[in-house]
N, C-alpha and C positions, 0 to 999 in steps of 0.2 A: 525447431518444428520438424516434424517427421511426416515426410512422403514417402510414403514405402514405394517397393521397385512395382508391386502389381497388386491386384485384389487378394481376398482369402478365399480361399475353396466354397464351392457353393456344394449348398444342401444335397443333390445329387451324388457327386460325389461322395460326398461325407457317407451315405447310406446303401451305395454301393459298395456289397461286399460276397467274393473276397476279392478285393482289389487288385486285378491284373498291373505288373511290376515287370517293367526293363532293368535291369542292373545292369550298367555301360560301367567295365572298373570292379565286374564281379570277384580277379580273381587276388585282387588289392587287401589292404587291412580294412578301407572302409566296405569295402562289395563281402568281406567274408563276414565281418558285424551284421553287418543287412540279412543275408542268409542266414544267420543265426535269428535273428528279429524274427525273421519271417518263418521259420521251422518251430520260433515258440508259440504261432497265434497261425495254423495252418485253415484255420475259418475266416482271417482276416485277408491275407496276404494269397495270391500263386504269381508263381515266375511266370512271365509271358517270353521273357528272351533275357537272354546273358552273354554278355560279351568279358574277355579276356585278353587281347590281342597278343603277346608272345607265352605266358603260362598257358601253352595249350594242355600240358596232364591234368593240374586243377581244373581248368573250366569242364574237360568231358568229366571228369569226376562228379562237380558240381552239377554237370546236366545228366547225368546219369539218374541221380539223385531225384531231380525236380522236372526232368523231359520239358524242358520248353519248345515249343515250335520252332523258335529262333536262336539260333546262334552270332555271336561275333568275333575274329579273328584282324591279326592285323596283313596278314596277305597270305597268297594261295598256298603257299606252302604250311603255312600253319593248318589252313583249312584242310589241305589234306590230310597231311598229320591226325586231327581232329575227328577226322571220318573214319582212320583208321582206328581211333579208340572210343566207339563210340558202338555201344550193343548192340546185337544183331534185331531188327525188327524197329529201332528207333534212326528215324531218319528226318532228321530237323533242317530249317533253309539254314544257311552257314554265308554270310552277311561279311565282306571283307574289305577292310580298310577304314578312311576318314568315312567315304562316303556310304559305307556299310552301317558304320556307325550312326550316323544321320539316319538311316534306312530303319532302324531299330528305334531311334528315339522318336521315329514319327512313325509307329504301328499301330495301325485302328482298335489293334486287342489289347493296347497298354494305355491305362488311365493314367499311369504312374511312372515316371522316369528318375530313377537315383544316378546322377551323372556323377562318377567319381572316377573318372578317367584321370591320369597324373598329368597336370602342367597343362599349355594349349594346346594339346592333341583334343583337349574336352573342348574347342570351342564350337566346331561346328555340328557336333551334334545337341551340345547347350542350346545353340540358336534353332535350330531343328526340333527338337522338341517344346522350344515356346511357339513356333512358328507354326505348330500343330497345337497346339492350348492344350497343352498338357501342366498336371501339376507337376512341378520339376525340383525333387527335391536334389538341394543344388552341394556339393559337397568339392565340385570343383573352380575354385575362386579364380581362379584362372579365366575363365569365362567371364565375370565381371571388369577382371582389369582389363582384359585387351577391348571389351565390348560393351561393358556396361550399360552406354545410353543408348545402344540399340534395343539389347535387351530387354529394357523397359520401353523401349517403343513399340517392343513387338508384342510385347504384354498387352498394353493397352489395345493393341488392335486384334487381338487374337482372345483375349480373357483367360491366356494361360497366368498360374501362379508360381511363384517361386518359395521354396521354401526353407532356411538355412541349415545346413547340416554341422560348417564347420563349428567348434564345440563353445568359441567367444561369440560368433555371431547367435547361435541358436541360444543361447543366453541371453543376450540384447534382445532378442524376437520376444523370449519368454516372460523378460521382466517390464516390456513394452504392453504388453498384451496385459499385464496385470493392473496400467492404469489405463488401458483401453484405446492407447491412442491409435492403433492400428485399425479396428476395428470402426471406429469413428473418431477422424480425425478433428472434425468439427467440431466434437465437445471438448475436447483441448488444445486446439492447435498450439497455443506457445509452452504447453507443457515440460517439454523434455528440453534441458540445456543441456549436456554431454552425454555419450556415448563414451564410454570408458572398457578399452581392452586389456585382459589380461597376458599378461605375456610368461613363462615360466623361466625366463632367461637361459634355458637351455642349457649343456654341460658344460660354459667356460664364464657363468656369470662371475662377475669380478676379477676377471683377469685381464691383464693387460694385451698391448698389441707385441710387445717383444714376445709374452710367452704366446699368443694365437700364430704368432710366425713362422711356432714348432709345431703346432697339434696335426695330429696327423689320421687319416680316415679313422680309422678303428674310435679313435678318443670322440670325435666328432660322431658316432653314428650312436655315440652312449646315452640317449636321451635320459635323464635322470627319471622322469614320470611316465613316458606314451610310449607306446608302443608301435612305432607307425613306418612307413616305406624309407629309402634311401633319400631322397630327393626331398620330402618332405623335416625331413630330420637334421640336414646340414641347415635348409632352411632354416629350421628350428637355433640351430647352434648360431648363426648369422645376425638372426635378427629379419631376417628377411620376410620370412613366413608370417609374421607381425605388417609388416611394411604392405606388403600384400592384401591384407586384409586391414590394414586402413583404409585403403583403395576399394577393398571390399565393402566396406560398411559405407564410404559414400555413394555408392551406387544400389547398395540394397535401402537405407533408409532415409535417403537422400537432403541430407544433415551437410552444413560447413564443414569444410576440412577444421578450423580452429576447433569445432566442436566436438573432436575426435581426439582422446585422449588413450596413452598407452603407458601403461605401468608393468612392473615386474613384481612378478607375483612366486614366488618360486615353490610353492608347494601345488600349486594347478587345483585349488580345491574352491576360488572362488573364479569363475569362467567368466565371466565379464559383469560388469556395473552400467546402469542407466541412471542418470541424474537430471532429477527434478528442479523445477524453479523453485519452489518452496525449502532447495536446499536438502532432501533427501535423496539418498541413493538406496535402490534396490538389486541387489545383487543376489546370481545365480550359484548357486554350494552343488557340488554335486562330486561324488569318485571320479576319478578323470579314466572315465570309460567311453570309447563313445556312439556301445549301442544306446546311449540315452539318449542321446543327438540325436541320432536315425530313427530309433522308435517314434519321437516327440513329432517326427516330422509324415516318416509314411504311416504311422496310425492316426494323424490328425483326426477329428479333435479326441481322440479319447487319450487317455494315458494309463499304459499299457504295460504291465512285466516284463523285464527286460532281461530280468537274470541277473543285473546290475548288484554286487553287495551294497546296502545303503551306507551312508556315508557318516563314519560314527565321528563324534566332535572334539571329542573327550581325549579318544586316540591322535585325531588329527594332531591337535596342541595347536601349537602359535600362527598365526598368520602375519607374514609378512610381507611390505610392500616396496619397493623403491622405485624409482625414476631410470630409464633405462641410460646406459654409457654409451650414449652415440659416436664418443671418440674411436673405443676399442671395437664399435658394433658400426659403421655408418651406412651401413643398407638399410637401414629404419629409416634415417635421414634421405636417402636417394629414394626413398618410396614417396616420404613426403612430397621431395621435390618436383618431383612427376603428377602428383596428386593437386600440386599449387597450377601445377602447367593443365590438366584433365579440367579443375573448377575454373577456367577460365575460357576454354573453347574444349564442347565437349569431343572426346578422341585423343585430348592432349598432344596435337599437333603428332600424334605419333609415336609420343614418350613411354604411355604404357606398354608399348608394344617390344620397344627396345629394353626396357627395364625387366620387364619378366624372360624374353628371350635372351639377352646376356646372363642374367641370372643362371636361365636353365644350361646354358651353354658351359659358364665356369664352373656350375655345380657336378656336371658331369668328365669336365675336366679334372677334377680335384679328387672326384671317386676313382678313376683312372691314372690317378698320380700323376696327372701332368702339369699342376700348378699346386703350389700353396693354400692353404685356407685362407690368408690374408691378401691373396690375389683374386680372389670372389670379389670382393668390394671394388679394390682398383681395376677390375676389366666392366665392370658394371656403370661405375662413373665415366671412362674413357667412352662407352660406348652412348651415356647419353650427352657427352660432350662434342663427340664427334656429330652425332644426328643433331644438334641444335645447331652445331657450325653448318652443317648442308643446307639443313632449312634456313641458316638467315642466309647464305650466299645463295641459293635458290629464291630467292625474297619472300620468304612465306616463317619469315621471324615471329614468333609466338607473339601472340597478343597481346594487349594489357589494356584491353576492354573491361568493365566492368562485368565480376562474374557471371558465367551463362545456368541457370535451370537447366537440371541434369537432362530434361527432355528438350532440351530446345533443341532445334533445326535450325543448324549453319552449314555454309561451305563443307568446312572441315568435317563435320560430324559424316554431312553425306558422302563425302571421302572415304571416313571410316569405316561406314556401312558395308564397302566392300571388302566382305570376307577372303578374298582371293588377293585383295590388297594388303589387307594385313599377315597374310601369312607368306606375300612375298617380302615385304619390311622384316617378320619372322625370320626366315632363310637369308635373307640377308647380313643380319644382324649376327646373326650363330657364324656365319662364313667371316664375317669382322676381328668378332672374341676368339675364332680360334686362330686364327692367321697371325692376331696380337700375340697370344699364348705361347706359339710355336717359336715366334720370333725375338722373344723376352729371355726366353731359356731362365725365368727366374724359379723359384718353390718359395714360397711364404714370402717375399719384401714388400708384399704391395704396390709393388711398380710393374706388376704384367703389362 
């Protein structure tokens, strides 16, 4: 059964045009897609503010181009910097920081917020922007895992919507919508049994963990199909990026964890599968581009030219599918596991929060050479093993309640609500993985 995280855009919206657009993450691969988007349909789209936080050349560039009122940076220095490149007679507010960010995703002149800030730096303007009811097309998952069932709380009380950007979810959106159960839940509620993501396996599918214990940044950043940031791309190599957005789809359509399925796909030409009780699946084809994703979401409802070449079939050739190697890959597995701990008290006692912040911690150690690729995984388990050992010695040992409804209010959840708590769990968590790291002195064993 599909509970989606919020309503769908209402008629106002939809009719108002041209749609005033925050881009939070403008000067990213997804924020420069969007400005492409929005440069082809200049009647549908205007920038109301753009943020960039350390590319300050690209964003005056970008604002140069588009003049928004609003700017954002990620501190004063940049901002300065920004001013100084920035043309004589154009003088925009220049907005700095998390809470700058926030400042921008709740402006009265943007209907429209595309959050694609990298990692949870996007959470508190994600919450910010729903908390102002904005449509929030959402491109940073990250805001799901660490907040998920707030987000949908605040949905509900505010009538903002969300709408998916990354390229498997917005697939699942689209091939939901086509038997309508979004739209009206009521006339099918037990319609949909899985949710099925595709995954591309990244540049070491089928290789073992002896040779992942050699790869080294350059080999790891080679994504064989996407073209997309650092961070997001070892993801990709990891398995993690996956893992992520299981966590994702249980909080956007608020499905069983068992009912969330992941496959490897490796030519990325089928973006995710929804399956029916009747035993059909309809699935999403498309170029693995992904102003299509963006388009799909800030031109709602129309579908709109993207520039996209379409997707010839014949060229394509074979498609193929397998089951992913959670042995050589076990970040998939450590998403789950965290995912089992979230559908049972929402917040997951704390787990998503250590799961993505070790993550982001080892990922950036390992682009700096100071750990192995195969020490990603082992700093990420150490660090949700560690947090489970404080929570039972603290007595606040994970549940095993009967699963909770992603909007339910417990304890824990109202814990979780505090944004200032999770990002001291954050900081914490990062001070943990690198102290391990430092004191490991290993590169690729998997024992960081």
């Amino acid at each position: 059964m599909i509970r989606y995280i919020s309503r769908m855009p209402d008629r106002a919206w939809e009719d108002a045009t041209p749609r005033a657009v925050a881009l939070l993450g403008s000067t990213g691969s997804i924020g420069a897609s969007a400005l492409k988007v929005i440069e082809a349909h200049p009647g549908l789209f205007r920038v109301a503010a753009l943020a960039g936080a350390r590319n300050v050349r690209l964003l005056a560039g970008q604002a140069t181009r588009h003049r928004p009122a609003h700017l954002g940076v990620l501190d004063e220095a940049g901002a300065a910097q920004l001013r100084g490149l920035l043309p004589a007679g154009y003088a925009p507010d220049i907005h700095v920081g998390p809470e700058g960010y926030a400042a921008l995703a709740a402006l009265p002149d943007a209907s429209t917020v595309l959050s694609a800030q990298v990692g949870a730096a996007g959470l508190r303007a994600t919450v910010a922007a729903a908390r102002a009811g904005k449509v929030i097309c959402l491109a940073n998952k990250e805001s799901l895992v660490l907040a998920g069932a707030l987000i949908r709380q605040i949905c509900a009380e505010t009538g903002a919507v969300v709408l998916p950007v990354d390229s498997e979810h917005n697939a699942v959106f689209q091939a939901l919508r086509v038997h309508d159960t979004l739209l009206d839940g009521a006339r099918a509620p037990d319609a949909v049994r899985r949710i099925i993501l595709t995954a591309s396996g990244g540049p070491f599918r089928g290789r073992d963990r002896a040779f992942l214990s050699t790869v080294t940044r350059e080999q790891a950043l080679n994504h064989p199909n996407w073209s997309m940031g650092a961070k997001i791309t070892i993801d990709s190599a990891t398995l993690m990026n996956k893992g992520l957005e299981v966590i994702e789809a249980y909080h956007l359509y608020g499905v069983a964890p068992d009912d969330i399925e992941v496959v490897v796909h490796p030519q990325s030409i089928v973006h995710s599968l929804v399956e029916y009780a009747d035993g059909s699946q309809i699935a999403h084809l498309g170029t693995p581009d992904m102003r299509i994703a963006i388009a799909y979401c800030m031109a709602w409802p129309r579908c709109v030219d993207t520039g996209v070449a379409p997707l010839d079939l014949v060229r394509a050739g074979s498609l193929t599918f397998e089951a992913p190697d959670l042995s050589s890959f076990p970040c998939l597995a450590l998403a789950q596991r965290v995912l089992a701990s979230e559908a049972r008290t929402p917040g997951g006692a704390g787990l998503p929060v250590v799961l993505n912040a070790a993550n982001e911690a080892a990922v950036d150690l390992f682009l700096h050479g100071r750990i192995g690729f195969m020490d990603i995984p082992a700093l990420i388990e150490r660090a949700l093993d560690d947090h489970d050992a404080r929570m039972t010695s603290a007595g606040a040992a994970t549940p095993t309640a009967a699963p909770a409804p992603p909007d339910a209010v417990t304890d824990d959840f109202i814990l979780m609500r505090d944004i200032d708590h999770i990002e001291a769990l954050d900081a914490a968590t990062r001070r943990r993985v690198a102290h391990w790291a430092g004191a490991a002195g290993t590169q690729g064993t998997g024992n960081a």
